[in-house]
matplotlib code that plots the C-alpha trace (Angstrom):
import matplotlib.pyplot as plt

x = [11.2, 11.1, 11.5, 12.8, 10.3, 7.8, 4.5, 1.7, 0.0, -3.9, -4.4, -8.0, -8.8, -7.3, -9.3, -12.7, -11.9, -11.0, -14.7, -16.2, -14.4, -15.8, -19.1, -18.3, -17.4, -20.2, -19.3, -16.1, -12.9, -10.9, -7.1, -5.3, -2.6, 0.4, 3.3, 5.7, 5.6, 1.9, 2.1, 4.1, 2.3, 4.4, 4.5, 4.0, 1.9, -0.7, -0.3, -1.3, -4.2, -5.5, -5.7, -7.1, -9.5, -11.1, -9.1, -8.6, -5.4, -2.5, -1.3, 2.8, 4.4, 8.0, 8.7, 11.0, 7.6, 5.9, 9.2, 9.3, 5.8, 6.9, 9.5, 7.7, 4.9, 2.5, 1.0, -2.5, -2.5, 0.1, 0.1, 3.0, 1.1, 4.5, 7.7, 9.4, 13.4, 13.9, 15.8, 13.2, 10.3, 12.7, 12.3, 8.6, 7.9, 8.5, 6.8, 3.5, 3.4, 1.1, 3.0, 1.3, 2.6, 2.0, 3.4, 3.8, 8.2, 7.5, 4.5, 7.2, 10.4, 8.3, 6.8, 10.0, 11.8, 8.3, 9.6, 12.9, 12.1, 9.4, 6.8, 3.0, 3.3, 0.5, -0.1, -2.4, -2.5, -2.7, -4.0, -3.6, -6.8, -5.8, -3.0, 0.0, 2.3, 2.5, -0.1, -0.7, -2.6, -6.3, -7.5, -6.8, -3.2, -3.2, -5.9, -4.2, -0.7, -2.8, -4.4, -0.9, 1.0, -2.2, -1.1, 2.5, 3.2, 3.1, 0.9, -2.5, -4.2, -5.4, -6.2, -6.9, -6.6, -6.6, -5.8, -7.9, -6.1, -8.7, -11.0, -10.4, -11.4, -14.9, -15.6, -16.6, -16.8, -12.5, -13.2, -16.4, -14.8, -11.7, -13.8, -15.7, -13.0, -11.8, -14.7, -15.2, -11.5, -12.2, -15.6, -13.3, -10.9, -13.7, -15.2, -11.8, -12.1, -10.0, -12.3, -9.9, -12.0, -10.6, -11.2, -10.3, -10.1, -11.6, -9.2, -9.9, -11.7, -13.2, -14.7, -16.1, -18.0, -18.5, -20.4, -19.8, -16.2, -16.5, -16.5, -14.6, -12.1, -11.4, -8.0, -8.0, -5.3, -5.4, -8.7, -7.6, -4.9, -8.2, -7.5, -9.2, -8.2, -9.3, -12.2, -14.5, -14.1, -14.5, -18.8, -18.0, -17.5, -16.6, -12.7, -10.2, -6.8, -4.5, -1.3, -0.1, 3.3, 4.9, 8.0, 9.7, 10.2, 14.5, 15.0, 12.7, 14.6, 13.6, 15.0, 14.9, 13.4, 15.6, 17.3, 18.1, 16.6, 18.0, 20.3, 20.9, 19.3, 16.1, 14.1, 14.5, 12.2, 9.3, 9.4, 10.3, 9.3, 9.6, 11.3, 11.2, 13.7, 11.8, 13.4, 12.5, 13.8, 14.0, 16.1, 12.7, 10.6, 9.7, 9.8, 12.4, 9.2, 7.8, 10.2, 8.1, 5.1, 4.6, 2.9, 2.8, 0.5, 1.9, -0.6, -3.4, -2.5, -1.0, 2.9, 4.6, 7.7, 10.0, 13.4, 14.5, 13.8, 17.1, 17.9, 17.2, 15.4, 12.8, 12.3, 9.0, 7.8, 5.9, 5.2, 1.2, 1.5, 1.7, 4.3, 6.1, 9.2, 11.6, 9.9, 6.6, 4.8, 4.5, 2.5, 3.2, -0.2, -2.8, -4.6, -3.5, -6.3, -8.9, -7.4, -6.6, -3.6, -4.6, -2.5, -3.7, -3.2, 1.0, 0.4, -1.4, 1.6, 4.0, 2.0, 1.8, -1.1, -1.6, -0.1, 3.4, 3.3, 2.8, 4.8, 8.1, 8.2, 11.5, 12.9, 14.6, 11.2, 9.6, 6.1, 4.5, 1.8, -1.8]
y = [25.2, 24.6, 21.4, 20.5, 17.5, 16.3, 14.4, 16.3, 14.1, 15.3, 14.0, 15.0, 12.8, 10.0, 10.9, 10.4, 7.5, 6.3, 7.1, 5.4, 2.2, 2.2, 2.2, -0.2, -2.4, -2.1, -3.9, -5.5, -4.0, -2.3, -3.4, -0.6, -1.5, 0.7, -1.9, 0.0, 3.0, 2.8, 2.4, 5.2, 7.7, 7.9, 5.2, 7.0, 9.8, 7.9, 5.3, 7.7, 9.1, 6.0, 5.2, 8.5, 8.0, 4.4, 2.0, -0.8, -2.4, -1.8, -4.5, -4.2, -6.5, -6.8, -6.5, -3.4, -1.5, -2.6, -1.4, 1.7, 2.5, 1.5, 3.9, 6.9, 6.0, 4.5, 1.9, 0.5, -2.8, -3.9, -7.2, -8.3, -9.8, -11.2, -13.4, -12.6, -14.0, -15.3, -12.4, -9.6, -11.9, -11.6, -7.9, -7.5, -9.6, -7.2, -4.3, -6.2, -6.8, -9.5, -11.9, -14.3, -17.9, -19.8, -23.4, -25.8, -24.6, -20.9, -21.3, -23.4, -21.3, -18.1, -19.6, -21.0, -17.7, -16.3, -18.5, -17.7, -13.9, -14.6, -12.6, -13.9, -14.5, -13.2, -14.8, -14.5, -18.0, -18.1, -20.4, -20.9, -21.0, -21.0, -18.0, -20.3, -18.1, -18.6, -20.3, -23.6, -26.3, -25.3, -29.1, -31.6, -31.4, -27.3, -28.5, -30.4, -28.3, -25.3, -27.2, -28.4, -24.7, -23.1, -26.1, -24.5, -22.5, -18.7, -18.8, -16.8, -17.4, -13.7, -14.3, -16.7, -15.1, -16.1, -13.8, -13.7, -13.7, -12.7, -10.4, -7.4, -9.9, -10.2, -13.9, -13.8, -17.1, -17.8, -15.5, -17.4, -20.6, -19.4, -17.9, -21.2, -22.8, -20.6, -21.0, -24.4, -24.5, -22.1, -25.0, -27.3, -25.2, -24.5, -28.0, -29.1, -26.3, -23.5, -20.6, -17.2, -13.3, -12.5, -14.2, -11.8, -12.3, -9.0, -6.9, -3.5, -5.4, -8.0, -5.3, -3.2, -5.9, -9.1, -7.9, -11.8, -11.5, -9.3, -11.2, -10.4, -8.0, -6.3, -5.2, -2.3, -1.4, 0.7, 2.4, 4.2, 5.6, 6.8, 4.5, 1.5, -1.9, -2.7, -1.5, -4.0, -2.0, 1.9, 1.8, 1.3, 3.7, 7.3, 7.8, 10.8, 10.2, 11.3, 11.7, 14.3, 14.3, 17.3, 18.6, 21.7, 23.5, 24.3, 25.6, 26.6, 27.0, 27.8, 25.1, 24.7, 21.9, 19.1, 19.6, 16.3, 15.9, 13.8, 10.4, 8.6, 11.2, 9.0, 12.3, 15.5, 18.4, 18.2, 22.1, 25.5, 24.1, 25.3, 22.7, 22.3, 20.6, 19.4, 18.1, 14.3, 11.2, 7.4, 8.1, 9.5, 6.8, 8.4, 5.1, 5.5, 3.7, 7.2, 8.2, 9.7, 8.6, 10.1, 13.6, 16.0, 19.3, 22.8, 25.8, 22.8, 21.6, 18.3, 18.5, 15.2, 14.1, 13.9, 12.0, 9.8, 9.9, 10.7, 9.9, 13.1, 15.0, 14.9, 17.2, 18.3, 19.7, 23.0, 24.3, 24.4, 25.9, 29.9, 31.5, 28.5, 29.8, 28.2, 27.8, 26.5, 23.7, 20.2, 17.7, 13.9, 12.7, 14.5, 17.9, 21.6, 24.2, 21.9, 19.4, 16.1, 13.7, 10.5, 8.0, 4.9, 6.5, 6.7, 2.8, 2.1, 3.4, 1.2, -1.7, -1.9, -1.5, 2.1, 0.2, -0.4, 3.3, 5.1, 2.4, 3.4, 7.4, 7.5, 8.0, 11.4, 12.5, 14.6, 14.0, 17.2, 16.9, 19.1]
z = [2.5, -1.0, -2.4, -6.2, -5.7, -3.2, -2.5, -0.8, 1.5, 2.0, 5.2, 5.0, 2.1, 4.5, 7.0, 4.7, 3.4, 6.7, 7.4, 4.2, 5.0, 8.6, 7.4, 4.8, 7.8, 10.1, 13.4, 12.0, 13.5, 10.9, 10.6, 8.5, 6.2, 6.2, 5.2, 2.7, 4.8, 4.2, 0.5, 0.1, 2.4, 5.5, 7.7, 10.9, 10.0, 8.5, 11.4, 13.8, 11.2, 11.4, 14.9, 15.9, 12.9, 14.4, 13.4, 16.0, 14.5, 12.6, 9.6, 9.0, 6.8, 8.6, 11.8, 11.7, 10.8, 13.7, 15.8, 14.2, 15.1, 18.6, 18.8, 17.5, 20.3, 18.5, 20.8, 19.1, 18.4, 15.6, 13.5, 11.4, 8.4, 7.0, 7.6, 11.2, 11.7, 15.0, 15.8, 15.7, 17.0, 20.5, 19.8, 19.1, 22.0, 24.8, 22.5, 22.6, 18.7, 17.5, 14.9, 12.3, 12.4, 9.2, 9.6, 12.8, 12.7, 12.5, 15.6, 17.3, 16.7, 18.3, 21.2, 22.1, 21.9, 24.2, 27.0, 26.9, 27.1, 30.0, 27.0, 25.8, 22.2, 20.4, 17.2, 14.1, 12.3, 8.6, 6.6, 2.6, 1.1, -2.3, -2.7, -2.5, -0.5, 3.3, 5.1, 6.9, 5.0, 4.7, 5.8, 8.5, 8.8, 9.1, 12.0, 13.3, 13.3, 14.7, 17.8, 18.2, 18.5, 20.4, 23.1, 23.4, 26.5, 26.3, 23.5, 23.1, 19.7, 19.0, 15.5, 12.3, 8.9, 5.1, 1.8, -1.1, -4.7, -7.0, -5.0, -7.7, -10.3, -11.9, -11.2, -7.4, -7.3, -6.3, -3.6, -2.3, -2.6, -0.6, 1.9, 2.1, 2.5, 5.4, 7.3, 7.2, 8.7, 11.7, 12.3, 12.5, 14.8, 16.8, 17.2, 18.5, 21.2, 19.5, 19.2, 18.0, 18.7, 15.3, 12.0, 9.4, 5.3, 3.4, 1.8, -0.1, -3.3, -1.1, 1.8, -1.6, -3.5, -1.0, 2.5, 3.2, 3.8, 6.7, 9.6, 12.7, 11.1, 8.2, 6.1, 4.1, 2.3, -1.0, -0.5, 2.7, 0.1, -1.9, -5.0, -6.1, -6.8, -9.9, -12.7, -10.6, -8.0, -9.0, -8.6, -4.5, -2.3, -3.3, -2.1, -2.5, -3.6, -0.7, -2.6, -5.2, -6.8, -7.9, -9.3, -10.2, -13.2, -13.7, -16.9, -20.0, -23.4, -27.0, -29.6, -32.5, -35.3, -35.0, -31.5, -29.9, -26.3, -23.6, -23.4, -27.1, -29.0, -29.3, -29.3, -32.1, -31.7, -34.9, -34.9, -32.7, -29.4, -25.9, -23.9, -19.6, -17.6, -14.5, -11.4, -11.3, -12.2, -11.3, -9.1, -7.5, -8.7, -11.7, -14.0, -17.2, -18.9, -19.0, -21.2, -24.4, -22.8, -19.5, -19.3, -16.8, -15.6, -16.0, -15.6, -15.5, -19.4, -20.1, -21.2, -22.7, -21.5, -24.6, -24.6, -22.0, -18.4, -16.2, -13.0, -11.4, -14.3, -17.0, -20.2, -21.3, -24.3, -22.9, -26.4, -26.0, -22.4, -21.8, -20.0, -18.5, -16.2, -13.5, -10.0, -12.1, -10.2, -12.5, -11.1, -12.2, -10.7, -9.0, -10.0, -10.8, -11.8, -12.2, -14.5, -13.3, -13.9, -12.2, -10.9, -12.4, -15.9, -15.2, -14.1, -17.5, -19.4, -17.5, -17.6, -13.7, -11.2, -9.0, -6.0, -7.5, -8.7, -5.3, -3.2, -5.9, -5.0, -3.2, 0.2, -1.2, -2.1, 0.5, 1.7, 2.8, 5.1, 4.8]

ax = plt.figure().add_subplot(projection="3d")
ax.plot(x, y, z, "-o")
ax.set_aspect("equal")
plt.show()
Protein backbone atom coordinates (compact mmCIF):
# COMPACT_ATOMS: atom_id res chain seq x y z
CA UNK A 1 0.00 0.00 0.00
CA UNK A 2 1.04 3.37 -0.53
CA UNK A 3 1.27 5.78 1.98
CA UNK A 4 1.14 9.87 1.57
CA UNK A 5 3.67 9.69 4.63
CA UNK A 6 5.50 7.08 6.64
CA UNK A 7 8.69 6.15 8.66
CA UNK A 8 10.74 3.24 7.37
CA UNK A 9 11.96 1.41 10.19
CA UNK A 10 15.49 -0.51 9.30
CA UNK A 11 15.29 -3.19 11.56
CA UNK A 12 18.70 -4.27 10.55
CA UNK A 13 20.40 -1.22 11.70
CA UNK A 14 18.54 -2.03 15.08
CA UNK A 15 19.73 -5.21 15.10
CA UNK A 16 23.65 -3.89 14.86
CA UNK A 17 23.44 -1.50 17.12
CA UNK A 18 21.84 -3.87 19.40
CA UNK A 19 25.11 -5.82 18.91
CA UNK A 20 27.61 -2.77 19.42
CA UNK A 21 25.87 -2.00 22.76
CA UNK A 22 26.31 -5.63 23.87
CA UNK A 23 29.84 -5.49 23.50
CA UNK A 24 29.95 -2.12 24.91
CA UNK A 25 28.42 -3.92 28.04
CA UNK A 26 30.55 -6.84 28.49
CA UNK A 27 28.95 -9.04 31.24
CA UNK A 28 26.43 -6.36 32.27
CA UNK A 29 22.78 -7.35 31.37
CA UNK A 30 21.42 -5.04 28.89
CA UNK A 31 17.87 -3.30 29.78
CA UNK A 32 16.51 -1.84 26.42
CA UNK A 33 14.58 1.27 26.57
CA UNK A 34 11.46 1.40 24.46
CA UNK A 35 9.21 3.99 26.58
CA UNK A 36 7.35 6.34 23.95
CA UNK A 37 6.63 3.40 21.83
CA UNK A 38 10.37 3.02 21.75
CA UNK A 39 11.17 6.59 20.98
CA UNK A 40 9.13 6.55 18.18
CA UNK A 41 10.08 3.19 16.60
CA UNK A 42 7.28 0.91 17.37
CA UNK A 43 6.76 -0.22 20.66
CA UNK A 44 6.28 -3.79 20.00
CA UNK A 45 8.34 -4.50 17.05
CA UNK A 46 11.31 -3.22 18.42
CA UNK A 47 10.40 -4.96 21.76
CA UNK A 48 10.58 -8.09 20.35
CA UNK A 49 13.86 -7.05 18.18
CA UNK A 50 15.38 -6.59 21.19
CA UNK A 51 14.68 -9.56 23.05
CA UNK A 52 15.49 -11.93 20.29
CA UNK A 53 18.66 -9.69 19.84
CA UNK A 54 20.10 -10.37 23.70
CA UNK A 55 18.60 -8.11 25.59
CA UNK A 56 17.75 -9.51 29.11
CA UNK A 57 15.22 -6.67 30.11
CA UNK A 58 12.82 -4.34 28.91
CA UNK A 59 12.67 -0.52 30.47
CA UNK A 60 8.89 1.05 29.94
CA UNK A 61 8.14 4.22 31.39
CA UNK A 62 4.19 3.68 32.26
CA UNK A 63 2.62 0.92 33.06
CA UNK A 64 0.24 0.65 30.04
CA UNK A 65 3.61 -0.06 28.00
CA UNK A 66 4.52 -2.82 29.93
CA UNK A 67 0.72 -4.20 29.55
CA UNK A 68 0.79 -3.73 26.04
CA UNK A 69 3.87 -5.74 25.64
CA UNK A 70 1.98 -8.30 27.69
CA UNK A 71 -0.82 -8.50 25.43
CA UNK A 72 0.97 -8.78 22.24
CA UNK A 73 3.10 -11.79 24.02
CA UNK A 74 5.97 -10.34 24.87
CA UNK A 75 7.01 -12.07 28.11
CA UNK A 76 10.92 -10.97 28.81
CA UNK A 77 11.37 -9.29 31.78
CA UNK A 78 9.75 -5.73 31.87
CA UNK A 79 10.59 -2.77 34.31
CA UNK A 80 8.38 0.29 34.63
CA UNK A 81 11.10 2.93 35.06
CA UNK A 82 8.33 5.61 35.93
CA UNK A 83 5.27 6.62 38.24
CA UNK A 84 2.67 3.53 38.56
CA UNK A 85 -1.22 4.68 40.02
CA UNK A 86 -2.47 2.20 42.38
CA UNK A 87 -4.75 1.04 39.87
CA UNK A 88 -2.45 -0.40 37.20
CA UNK A 89 0.19 -1.67 39.82
CA UNK A 90 -2.98 -4.25 40.67
CA UNK A 91 -2.79 -4.92 36.91
CA UNK A 92 0.89 -5.41 36.39
CA UNK A 93 1.08 -7.57 39.34
CA UNK A 94 -0.46 -10.72 37.95
CA UNK A 95 1.56 -10.05 34.45
CA UNK A 96 4.77 -10.42 36.34
CA UNK A 97 5.97 -6.72 35.60
CA UNK A 98 8.71 -5.37 37.71
CA UNK A 99 7.75 -1.78 39.22
CA UNK A 100 10.28 0.90 40.63
CA UNK A 101 9.33 2.27 44.03
CA UNK A 102 10.94 5.59 44.80
CA UNK A 103 9.74 6.80 48.29
CA UNK A 104 8.73 4.76 51.62
CA UNK A 105 4.43 5.69 50.39
CA UNK A 106 4.85 4.50 46.92
CA UNK A 107 6.91 0.96 48.28
CA UNK A 108 4.10 0.84 50.83
CA UNK A 109 0.99 1.60 48.56
CA UNK A 110 2.29 -1.47 46.09
CA UNK A 111 3.12 -4.04 48.55
CA UNK A 112 0.00 -3.53 50.08
CA UNK A 113 -1.98 -3.88 46.90
CA UNK A 114 0.69 -7.37 46.37
CA UNK A 115 -1.21 -8.89 49.30
CA UNK A 116 -4.39 -8.15 48.50
CA UNK A 117 -3.99 -9.73 44.97
CA UNK A 118 -2.02 -12.85 46.66
CA UNK A 119 1.05 -11.51 43.79
CA UNK A 120 5.13 -11.00 44.60
CA UNK A 121 5.85 -7.54 44.01
CA UNK A 122 8.91 -7.04 42.25
CA UNK A 123 10.40 -3.82 42.65
CA UNK A 124 13.45 -1.70 41.41
CA UNK A 125 14.24 1.07 44.10
CA UNK A 126 15.44 4.31 42.98
CA UNK A 127 17.42 6.54 44.52
CA UNK A 128 18.10 10.46 43.72
CA UNK A 129 21.63 10.95 43.31
CA UNK A 130 21.48 14.34 42.18
CA UNK A 131 18.72 14.51 39.24
CA UNK A 132 15.91 15.85 41.48
CA UNK A 133 13.05 14.00 39.95
CA UNK A 134 11.91 10.78 41.70
CA UNK A 135 14.00 8.93 43.95
CA UNK A 136 14.38 8.20 47.69
CA UNK A 137 17.00 10.22 49.55
CA UNK A 138 20.49 9.22 48.51
CA UNK A 139 21.74 9.08 52.48
CA UNK A 140 20.60 7.58 55.73
CA UNK A 141 16.96 8.27 55.68
CA UNK A 142 16.62 6.68 51.90
CA UNK A 143 18.52 3.65 54.02
CA UNK A 144 16.70 3.58 56.16
CA UNK A 145 13.13 3.90 54.17
CA UNK A 146 14.52 1.06 51.82
CA UNK A 147 15.46 -1.63 54.60
CA UNK A 148 12.09 -0.58 55.86
CA UNK A 149 9.85 -1.51 52.40
CA UNK A 150 12.27 -4.66 51.57
CA UNK A 151 10.83 -5.88 55.26
CA UNK A 152 7.17 -5.65 53.89
CA UNK A 153 5.46 -8.91 53.01
CA UNK A 154 5.30 -9.93 49.28
CA UNK A 155 8.15 -8.02 48.54
CA UNK A 156 11.30 -9.20 46.49
CA UNK A 157 13.92 -6.35 45.94
CA UNK A 158 14.94 -7.27 42.27
CA UNK A 159 16.73 -4.04 41.69
CA UNK A 160 18.35 -0.61 42.97
CA UNK A 161 18.88 2.06 40.34
CA UNK A 162 19.97 5.87 40.03
CA UNK A 163 19.81 8.34 36.72
CA UNK A 164 22.57 10.41 35.73
CA UNK A 165 21.82 14.10 34.57
CA UNK A 166 24.82 15.13 32.84
CA UNK A 167 26.35 11.93 31.30
CA UNK A 168 26.20 13.67 27.59
CA UNK A 169 28.03 16.50 29.09
CA UNK A 170 31.82 17.11 28.90
CA UNK A 171 32.67 17.46 32.59
CA UNK A 172 32.59 13.74 33.75
CA UNK A 173 33.02 14.58 36.92
CA UNK A 174 28.73 15.07 37.88
CA UNK A 175 28.52 11.73 36.63
CA UNK A 176 31.43 10.30 38.84
CA UNK A 177 30.18 12.00 41.75
CA UNK A 178 26.65 10.65 41.24
CA UNK A 179 27.81 7.30 40.70
CA UNK A 180 29.94 7.63 43.91
CA UNK A 181 27.29 8.55 45.54
CA UNK A 182 25.24 5.59 44.38
CA UNK A 183 27.53 3.19 45.40
CA UNK A 184 28.33 4.24 48.56
CA UNK A 185 24.38 3.84 49.15
CA UNK A 186 24.12 0.20 47.82
CA UNK A 187 27.46 -0.41 50.82
CA UNK A 188 25.42 0.84 53.01
CA UNK A 189 22.29 -1.29 51.84
CA UNK A 190 24.42 -4.12 51.76
CA UNK A 191 26.08 -3.77 55.29
CA UNK A 192 22.50 -3.62 56.68
CA UNK A 193 21.85 -7.05 54.91
CA UNK A 194 20.04 -5.84 51.70
CA UNK A 195 22.12 -7.15 48.87
CA UNK A 196 19.85 -6.49 45.24
CA UNK A 197 21.33 -8.92 41.86
CA UNK A 198 20.87 -5.65 39.96
CA UNK A 199 22.40 -2.33 40.49
CA UNK A 200 21.99 -0.43 37.37
CA UNK A 201 22.94 3.52 36.45
CA UNK A 202 24.62 3.74 32.79
CA UNK A 203 22.48 5.16 30.21
CA UNK A 204 23.42 5.64 26.44
CA UNK A 205 26.15 8.64 27.19
CA UNK A 206 27.21 7.07 30.33
CA UNK A 207 27.67 3.17 28.77
CA UNK A 208 29.73 5.22 25.69
CA UNK A 209 32.31 7.27 27.66
CA UNK A 210 32.35 5.93 31.47
CA UNK A 211 33.17 1.85 31.44
CA UNK A 212 32.78 2.59 35.41
CA UNK A 213 29.13 2.93 35.29
CA UNK A 214 28.41 -0.49 34.16
CA UNK A 215 27.88 -2.51 36.89
CA UNK A 216 25.12 -5.08 37.12
CA UNK A 217 22.98 -3.67 34.28
CA UNK A 218 22.88 -1.37 31.73
CA UNK A 219 20.13 1.07 30.03
CA UNK A 220 20.37 1.99 26.68
CA UNK A 221 18.13 4.10 25.17
CA UNK A 222 18.94 6.40 22.16
CA UNK A 223 21.83 4.53 20.64
CA UNK A 224 19.84 1.29 20.06
CA UNK A 225 17.74 4.01 17.89
CA UNK A 226 21.37 4.56 16.08
CA UNK A 227 21.72 8.23 17.27
CA UNK A 228 23.87 9.73 19.72
CA UNK A 229 23.43 11.72 22.72
CA UNK A 230 25.30 14.52 22.45
CA UNK A 231 28.70 15.80 20.40
CA UNK A 232 30.59 14.13 23.46
CA UNK A 233 29.41 11.25 22.44
CA UNK A 234 29.73 10.77 18.46
CA UNK A 235 33.71 9.25 18.70
CA UNK A 236 31.94 5.96 20.47
CA UNK A 237 30.69 3.30 18.93
CA UNK A 238 29.80 3.34 15.21
CA UNK A 239 25.70 3.11 15.13
CA UNK A 240 23.11 3.22 12.14
CA UNK A 241 20.13 5.35 12.31
CA UNK A 242 17.08 3.04 12.15
CA UNK A 243 14.53 5.52 11.21
CA UNK A 244 13.78 7.34 7.84
CA UNK A 245 10.91 9.77 7.33
CA UNK A 246 9.43 10.22 4.15
CA UNK A 247 6.67 11.90 2.39
CA UNK A 248 5.06 12.23 -0.80
CA UNK A 249 5.16 14.52 -3.51
CA UNK A 250 1.13 15.91 -4.41
CA UNK A 251 1.41 18.59 -6.76
CA UNK A 252 4.37 20.44 -8.67
CA UNK A 253 3.38 23.89 -10.14
CA UNK A 254 5.21 26.69 -12.06
CA UNK A 255 4.75 30.20 -10.42
CA UNK A 256 5.66 32.98 -11.01
CA UNK A 257 8.02 36.02 -9.23
CA UNK A 258 6.06 37.22 -6.50
CA UNK A 259 3.47 34.34 -5.82
CA UNK A 260 2.56 34.16 -2.16
CA UNK A 261 3.10 30.61 -0.60
CA UNK A 262 1.26 29.14 2.24
CA UNK A 263 -0.74 30.68 5.50
CA UNK A 264 -0.17 34.78 6.03
CA UNK A 265 1.64 35.27 2.94
CA UNK A 266 4.97 35.34 4.96
CA UNK A 267 6.63 33.80 1.79
CA UNK A 268 6.65 35.45 -2.16
CA UNK A 269 8.54 33.49 -4.70
CA UNK A 270 12.15 35.71 -5.57
CA UNK A 271 11.77 34.42 -9.29
CA UNK A 272 10.02 31.65 -11.74
CA UNK A 273 10.25 28.81 -9.38
CA UNK A 274 8.97 25.40 -9.32
CA UNK A 275 7.00 24.83 -6.21
CA UNK A 276 6.06 21.01 -4.51
CA UNK A 277 3.21 20.41 -2.20
CA UNK A 278 4.36 17.51 -0.06
CA UNK A 279 2.16 15.50 2.18
CA UNK A 280 3.32 16.37 5.74
CA UNK A 281 2.56 18.50 8.39
CA UNK A 282 2.44 18.96 12.31
CA UNK A 283 -0.25 17.27 12.35
CA UNK A 284 2.48 14.46 11.59
CA UNK A 285 5.09 15.81 13.70
CA UNK A 286 6.55 17.85 11.26
CA UNK A 287 7.33 21.03 13.63
CA UNK A 288 5.63 24.52 12.19
CA UNK A 289 9.31 25.68 13.39
CA UNK A 290 10.45 24.34 10.04
CA UNK A 291 8.60 26.67 8.32
CA UNK A 292 11.26 28.47 5.87
CA UNK A 293 13.90 26.57 7.42
CA UNK A 294 13.38 22.95 7.14
CA UNK A 295 14.69 21.20 3.92
CA UNK A 296 13.86 18.13 2.50
CA UNK A 297 15.54 15.37 -0.25
CA UNK A 298 13.97 15.04 -3.72
CA UNK A 299 15.99 13.04 -6.41
CA UNK A 300 18.92 13.07 -3.54
CA UNK A 301 19.20 17.25 -3.66
CA UNK A 302 18.18 19.35 -0.82
CA UNK A 303 14.78 21.41 -1.33
CA UNK A 304 13.79 24.28 1.23
CA UNK A 305 10.59 24.34 2.74
CA UNK A 306 9.19 27.83 1.84
CA UNK A 307 6.05 29.39 3.67
CA UNK A 308 4.56 27.99 6.54
CA UNK A 309 4.29 24.54 7.60
CA UNK A 310 0.47 23.24 7.55
CA UNK A 311 -1.14 20.80 9.31
CA UNK A 312 -1.11 18.11 6.84
CA UNK A 313 1.21 19.62 4.13
CA UNK A 314 4.44 21.47 3.38
CA UNK A 315 5.54 23.44 0.14
CA UNK A 316 8.92 23.25 -1.24
CA UNK A 317 10.69 25.15 -3.55
CA UNK A 318 11.86 22.30 -6.21
CA UNK A 319 13.34 24.90 -8.57
CA UNK A 320 17.16 23.44 -8.54
CA UNK A 321 15.75 19.75 -8.77
CA UNK A 322 15.07 17.99 -12.26
CA UNK A 323 11.99 16.55 -13.21
CA UNK A 324 10.09 16.64 -9.92
CA UNK A 325 6.40 14.97 -10.46
CA UNK A 326 3.53 13.77 -8.03
CA UNK A 327 4.27 10.23 -6.56
CA UNK A 328 8.11 11.58 -5.97
CA UNK A 329 9.62 10.27 -2.67
CA UNK A 330 10.79 13.37 -0.16
CA UNK A 331 12.58 12.36 2.73
CA UNK A 332 12.52 14.73 5.91
CA UNK A 333 15.45 12.86 7.56
CA UNK A 334 17.35 10.01 6.49
CA UNK A 335 19.04 9.34 2.90
CA UNK A 336 17.92 9.25 -0.83
CA UNK A 337 20.62 8.52 -3.66
CA UNK A 338 23.50 8.93 -1.55
CA UNK A 339 22.82 12.24 0.02
CA UNK A 340 22.05 12.41 3.57
CA UNK A 341 19.51 14.51 5.59
CA UNK A 342 20.28 13.71 9.21
CA UNK A 343 18.12 13.91 11.93
CA UNK A 344 19.94 15.86 14.38
CA UNK A 345 20.26 18.71 11.78
CA UNK A 346 15.96 19.18 11.78
CA UNK A 347 16.58 19.26 15.79
CA UNK A 348 19.25 22.01 15.39
CA UNK A 349 16.76 24.15 13.49
CA UNK A 350 14.16 23.83 16.16
CA UNK A 351 16.32 24.20 18.89
CA UNK A 352 15.56 20.71 20.38
CA UNK A 353 17.61 17.52 20.84
CA UNK A 354 17.24 14.25 18.21
CA UNK A 355 15.22 12.52 20.96
CA UNK A 356 12.31 15.08 21.02
CA UNK A 357 12.41 14.92 17.15
CA UNK A 358 11.79 11.18 16.54
CA UNK A 359 9.57 10.69 19.73
CA UNK A 360 7.00 13.69 17.89
CA UNK A 361 6.39 11.62 14.44
CA UNK A 362 2.65 10.86 14.87
CA UNK A 363 0.46 8.00 15.56
CA UNK A 364 -1.16 8.70 11.84
CA UNK A 365 2.30 8.17 10.54
CA UNK A 366 2.91 4.73 9.40
CA UNK A 367 6.01 2.86 10.37
CA UNK A 368 7.02 0.43 7.77
CA UNK A 369 9.06 -2.26 8.74
CA UNK A 370 12.44 -3.70 6.62
Amino acid sequence: MGYPVWAEIDMGAFDRNLREVRRLAGPSAVMAVVKANAYGHGLVPVARAAVSGGAGWLGVARGAEALELRHNGVGAPVLVLGYVHLDECRELLPAGVSITAYDEASATVFAGAAQQEKRTLRVHFKVDTGMGRLGFPCGKSGVKAILAAARLPNVEVEGLFTHFACADEPDEQKTLRQLELFLEFARELERAGLAVKYKHAANSAALIRLPETRLDMVRPGIILYGLYPSRETCCGPELTPVMSWKARVVQVKEVAAGFPVSYGWTYRTHRRAVLATVAVGYGDGYSRMLSGRGEVLLHGLRAPVVGRVCMDQIVVDASNVKDVAPGDEAVLFGRQEGTVLPVDEMAAKIGTINYEVVCAVGARVPRVYL
